[in-house]
N, C-alpha and C positions, 0 to 999 in steps of 0.2 A: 279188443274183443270183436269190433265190427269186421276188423279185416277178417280174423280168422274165420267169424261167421262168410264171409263171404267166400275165403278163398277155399271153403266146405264146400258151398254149394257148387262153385265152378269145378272143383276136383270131381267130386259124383258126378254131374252132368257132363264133363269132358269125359269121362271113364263110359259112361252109357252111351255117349254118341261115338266116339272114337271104336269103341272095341268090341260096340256088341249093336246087330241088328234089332230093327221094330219092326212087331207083327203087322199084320193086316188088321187092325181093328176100328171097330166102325161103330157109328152109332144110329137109333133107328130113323130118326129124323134128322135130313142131312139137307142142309142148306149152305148156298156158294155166295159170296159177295166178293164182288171187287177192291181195288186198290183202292184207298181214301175211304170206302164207305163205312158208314156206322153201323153195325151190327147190334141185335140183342141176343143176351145166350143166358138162360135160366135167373129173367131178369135184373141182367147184368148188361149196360150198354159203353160198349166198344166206342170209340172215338178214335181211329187210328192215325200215325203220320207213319213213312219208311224212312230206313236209314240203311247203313252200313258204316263200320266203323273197326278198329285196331284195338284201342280203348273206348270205356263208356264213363263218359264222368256226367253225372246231371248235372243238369242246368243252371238249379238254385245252388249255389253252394253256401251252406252254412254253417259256419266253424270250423266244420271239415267236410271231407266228401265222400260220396261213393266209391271204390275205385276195382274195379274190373282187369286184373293182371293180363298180360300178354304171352301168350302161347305159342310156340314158334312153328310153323307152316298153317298156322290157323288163324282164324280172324272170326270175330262176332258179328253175326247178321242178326237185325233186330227190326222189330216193327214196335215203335215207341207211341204213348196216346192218353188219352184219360179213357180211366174208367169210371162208370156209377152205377152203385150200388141202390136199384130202384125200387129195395124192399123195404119193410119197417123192421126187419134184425140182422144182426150183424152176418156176413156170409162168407165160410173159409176157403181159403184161396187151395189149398191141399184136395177142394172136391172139381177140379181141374186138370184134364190131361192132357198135354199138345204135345202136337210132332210137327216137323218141319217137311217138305216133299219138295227135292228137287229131280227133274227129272224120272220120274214114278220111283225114287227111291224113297222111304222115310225115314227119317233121324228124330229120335228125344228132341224135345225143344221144352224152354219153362216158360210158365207165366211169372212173372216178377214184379209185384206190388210195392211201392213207396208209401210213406205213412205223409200226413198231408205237409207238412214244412218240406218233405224231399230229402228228407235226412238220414232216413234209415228203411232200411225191406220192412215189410209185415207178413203175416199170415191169412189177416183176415180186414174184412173190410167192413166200418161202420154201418148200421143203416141212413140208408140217403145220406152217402158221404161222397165224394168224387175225390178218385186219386191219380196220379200217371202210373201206366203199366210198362213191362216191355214184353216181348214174345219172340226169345231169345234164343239163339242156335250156335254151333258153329259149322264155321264152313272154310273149306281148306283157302288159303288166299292168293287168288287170281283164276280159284273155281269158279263153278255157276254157282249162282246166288239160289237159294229157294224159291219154286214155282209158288211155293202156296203154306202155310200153317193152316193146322185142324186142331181145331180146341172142343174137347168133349167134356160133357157133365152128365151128370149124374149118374155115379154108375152102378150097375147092376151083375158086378159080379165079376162074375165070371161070362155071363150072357152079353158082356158088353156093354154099352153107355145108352142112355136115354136121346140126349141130341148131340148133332156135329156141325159143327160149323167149318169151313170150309175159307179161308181169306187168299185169295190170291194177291199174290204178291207184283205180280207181274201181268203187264197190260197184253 
């Protein structure tokens, strides 16, 4: 069941970056941070590391694992980290939009939440709980890498998002 759940979410997100562009959309408060740093976004605090990778298996493995399929002329870029949930209720990960930006172009990208053991996705997150994320893309392999992911919240519509955050990838 996990896989299939999983190999869902890669088929839509490979089908939205591979086949079809993202608009220009913005949000009204726009803030940029650098590689490593920790961010807050609707708070929500960011702890990031980078990677790049072919497959993604986590770390912890327990019983069984994650497991992230391989796509041929593609590869997964990811910015993996903890996140915490700095409210007193639980906050769903679906009120989140990220795109990836290499090169002023922008591609779909997810945010991807693990439940605390690392053993399975979630949708949402405890109050005052900390979990690892990832902020996931693809990218053709032995392309450029992503300049930058923009992760937006709260949104309003059709008018666009409340804040944007802005992570550069690259020093």
């Amino acid at each position: 069941m996990l896989r299939f759940k999983l190999n869902s979410v890669l088929l839509v997100l490979t089908f939205s970056i591979v086949l079809s562009g993202c608009s220009k959309i913005t949000g009204e408060t726009v803030e940029t941070v650098e590689n490593g740093q920790t961010f807050n976004i609707d708070q929500m605090s960011f702890t990031p590391k980078e990677g790049i990778a072919d497959t993604i298996i986590p770390d912890n493995r327990i019983q069984y694992y994650n497991y992230y399929p391989e796509y041929d002329e593609y590869e997964y870029y990811f910015v993996k980290g903890t996140l915490k949930n700095e409210e007193d209720q639980k906050k769903d990960i679906s009120s989140y939009y990220v795109v990836s930006e290499t090169s002023g172009k922008r591609a779909d990208a997810k945010l991807i939440v693990t439940n605390g053991d690392k053993s399975d996705f979630v949708k949402s997150i405890e109050a005052r709980s900390e979990v690892e994320f990832f902020l996931i893309t693809f990218v053709e392999k032995g392309g450029d890498k992503p300049d930058s992911f923009h992760i937006f919240s709260e949104s309003k519509g059709n008018d666009g998002w409340e804040s944007e955050i802005q992570y550069r990838t690259k020093m």
